[in-house]
N, C-alpha and C positions, 0 to 999 in steps of 0.2 A: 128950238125944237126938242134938243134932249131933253131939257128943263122942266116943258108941258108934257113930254112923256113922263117923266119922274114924279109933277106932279099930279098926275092923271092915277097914278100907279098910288101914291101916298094916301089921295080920297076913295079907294077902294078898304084900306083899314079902317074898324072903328076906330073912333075917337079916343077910345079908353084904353085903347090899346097903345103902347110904346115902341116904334122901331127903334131897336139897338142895331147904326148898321156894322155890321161884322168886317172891320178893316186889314182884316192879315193880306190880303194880297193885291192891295191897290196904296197909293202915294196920297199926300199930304194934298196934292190939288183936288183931288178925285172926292177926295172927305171936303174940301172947301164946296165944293159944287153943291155936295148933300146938302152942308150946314145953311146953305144961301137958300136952298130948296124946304127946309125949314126939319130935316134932320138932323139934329143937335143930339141926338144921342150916339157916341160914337163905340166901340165896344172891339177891345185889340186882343191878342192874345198873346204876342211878345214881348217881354220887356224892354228891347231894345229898340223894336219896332213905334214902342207906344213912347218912348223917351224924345223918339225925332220927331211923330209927329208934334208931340205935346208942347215941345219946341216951337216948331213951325207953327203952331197954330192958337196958339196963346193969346192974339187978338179976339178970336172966337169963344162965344158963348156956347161951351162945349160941357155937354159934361162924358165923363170920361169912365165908362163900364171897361175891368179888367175880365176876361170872360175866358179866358184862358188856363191850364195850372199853374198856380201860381208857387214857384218853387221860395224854400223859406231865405235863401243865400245869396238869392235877387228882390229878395219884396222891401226890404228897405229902400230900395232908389225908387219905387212907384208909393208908397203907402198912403205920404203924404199930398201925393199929387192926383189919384183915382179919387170917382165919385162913389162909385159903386165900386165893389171885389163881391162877381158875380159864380166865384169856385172857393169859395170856404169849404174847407172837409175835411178838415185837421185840425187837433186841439193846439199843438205847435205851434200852425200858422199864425191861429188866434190869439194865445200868448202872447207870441211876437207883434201882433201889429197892434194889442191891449196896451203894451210896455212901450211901441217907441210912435206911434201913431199922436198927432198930436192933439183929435178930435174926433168924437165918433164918426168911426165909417160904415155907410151901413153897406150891407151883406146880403146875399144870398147863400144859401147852403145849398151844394152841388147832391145831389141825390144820385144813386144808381136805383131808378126804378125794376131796372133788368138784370141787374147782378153780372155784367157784360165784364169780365178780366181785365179786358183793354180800355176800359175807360176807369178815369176818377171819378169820387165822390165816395157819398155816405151810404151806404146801405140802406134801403127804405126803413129796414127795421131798426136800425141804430138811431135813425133821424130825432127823436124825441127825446133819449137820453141825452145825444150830443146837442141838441140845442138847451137842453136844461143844463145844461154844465157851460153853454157861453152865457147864458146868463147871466152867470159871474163876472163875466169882463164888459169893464164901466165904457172901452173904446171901442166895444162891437155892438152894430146897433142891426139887428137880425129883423129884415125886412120880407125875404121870401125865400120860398126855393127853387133853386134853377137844375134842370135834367133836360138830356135829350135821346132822343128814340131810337130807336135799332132801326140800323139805314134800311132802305129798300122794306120797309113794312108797308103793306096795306093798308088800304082806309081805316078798315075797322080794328085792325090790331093798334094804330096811332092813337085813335079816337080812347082805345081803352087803355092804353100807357097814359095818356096825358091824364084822363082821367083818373087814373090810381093817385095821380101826384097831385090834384085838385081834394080828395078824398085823404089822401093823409093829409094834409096841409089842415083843413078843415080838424080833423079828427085832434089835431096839437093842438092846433087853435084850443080845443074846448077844453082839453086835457089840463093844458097849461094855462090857461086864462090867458092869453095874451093872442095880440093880432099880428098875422103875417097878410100884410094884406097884396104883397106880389108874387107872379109864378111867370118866370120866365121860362119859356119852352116853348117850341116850334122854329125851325130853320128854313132856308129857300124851298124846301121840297115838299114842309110839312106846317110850314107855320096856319093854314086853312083850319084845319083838324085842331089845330095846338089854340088857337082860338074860340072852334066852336066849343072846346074842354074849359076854357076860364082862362085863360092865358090875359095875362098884364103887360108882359115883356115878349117880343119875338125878337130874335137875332137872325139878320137875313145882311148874307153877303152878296153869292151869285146874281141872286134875282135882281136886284138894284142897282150892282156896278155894270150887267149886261144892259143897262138903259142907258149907261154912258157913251156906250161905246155905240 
C-alpha cells in the first residue's frame, strides 16, 4: 500500500523532471524503499550521514547528489564517491576537488538568488565571473544551478525567485556560449512553482518520507 502511495505520488511529476529525494533524516531502509520505487536519485547533505549510507547501499543503482555545504576538510572522503556536488560556491572547493577528484564531477553552482546571510552560495551577480574562472578546471564539469527560496514565501513571490534563477541561467548560457542545461530548485513546500519556473531537479524530503510512514 505505501509503495502505490509512492508510486501514485512519483506519476504526478513530469517526466523531465528529476526527484533528488533529500535523505538527512531518514535511514538506509527508507532510501531502499524509494530506490525499489524507482527513486534512484538520492541527495544527503552529511558527510557522515552519506558515508553510511553509501556503505549500506552499494548494491543499488544509486546515484548519489551531495546537496548540502560541502566543507573543504571533509570533501575528500565523498569526492570520489558523489554523482552530482549540488553546493559548489567556492573557488577553494573547486580547486580541491580539480586536484584530487579522479574524473569529472559534475556540479551545480549554489546561487543566493535572495542575498539571505544565513544561507550559502554565489551571489546571483557573481554567478558568471565564478563560473568563468571554473572553467578552468579540467575535473569540474558545471552542469547547473542549484538555489532555494526564502521559506514561507507565497505563490507569487516563489514563482518570481525561481524564475530570476531560470533568467540568469539562460542569460550565462548566451554570455558564455556554453550550456547549463539543469536547475535544481524547489523543496516539499515549493517544488509546484519551482517546476512551473523550469526546474530539472527538485529536492524533496518531507513530502515522500511522510508516504512511508
Amino acid at each position: 500500500m505505501v509503495r502505490e502511495d509512492l508510486k501514485e505520488f512519483i506519476k504526478t511529476i513530469p517526466s523531465n523532471v528529476t526527484i533528488v529525494a533529500a535523505s538527512k533524516y531518514v535511514g538506509a531502509d527508507d532510501v531502499k524503499t524509494l530506490a525499489d520505487a524507482g527513486i534512484t536519485d538520492i541527495g544527503e547533505n552529511r558527510v557522515e550521514s552519506f558515508l553510511h549510507k553509501y556503505e549500506e547501499l552499494n548494491n543499488y543503482d544509486i546515484k548519489w547528489h551531495f546537496i548540502g555545504h560541502l566543507q573543504r576538510n571533509k570533501a575528500e572522503k565523498v569526492i570520489d564517491k558523489i554523482d552530482f556536488l549540488e553546493s559548489l560556491d567556492s573557488l577553494k572547493l573547486a580547486e580541491l576537488i580539480n586536484t584530487r577528484r579522479l574524473r569529472p564531477l559534475k556540479c551545480f553552482v549554489e546561487v543566493s538568488i535572495n542575498l539571505e546571510e544565513n544561507k550559502n552560495g554565489v551571489p546571483y551577480f557573481e554567478v558568471e565571473s565564478f563560473i568563468k574562472q571554473l572553467l578552468n578546471y579540467k575535473n569540474i564539469d558545471i552542469v547547473g544551478l542549484m538555489m532555494m527560496a526564502i521559506s514561507n514565501s507565497d505563490h507569487d513571490s516563489l514563482c518570481e525567485q525561481f524564475k530570476k534563477l531560470r533568467l540568469l541561467r539562460d542569460d550565462i548560457e548566451r554570455k558564455l556560449n556554453i550550456k547549463l542545461p539543469y536547475l535544481s530548485m524547489g523543496m516539499s513546500e515549493d517544488y509546484q512553482e519551482a517546476i512551473t519556473e523550469g526546474a530539472t531537479h527538485i529536492r524533496l524530503g518531507r513530502i515522500l518520507f511522510n508516504l512511508l510512514n
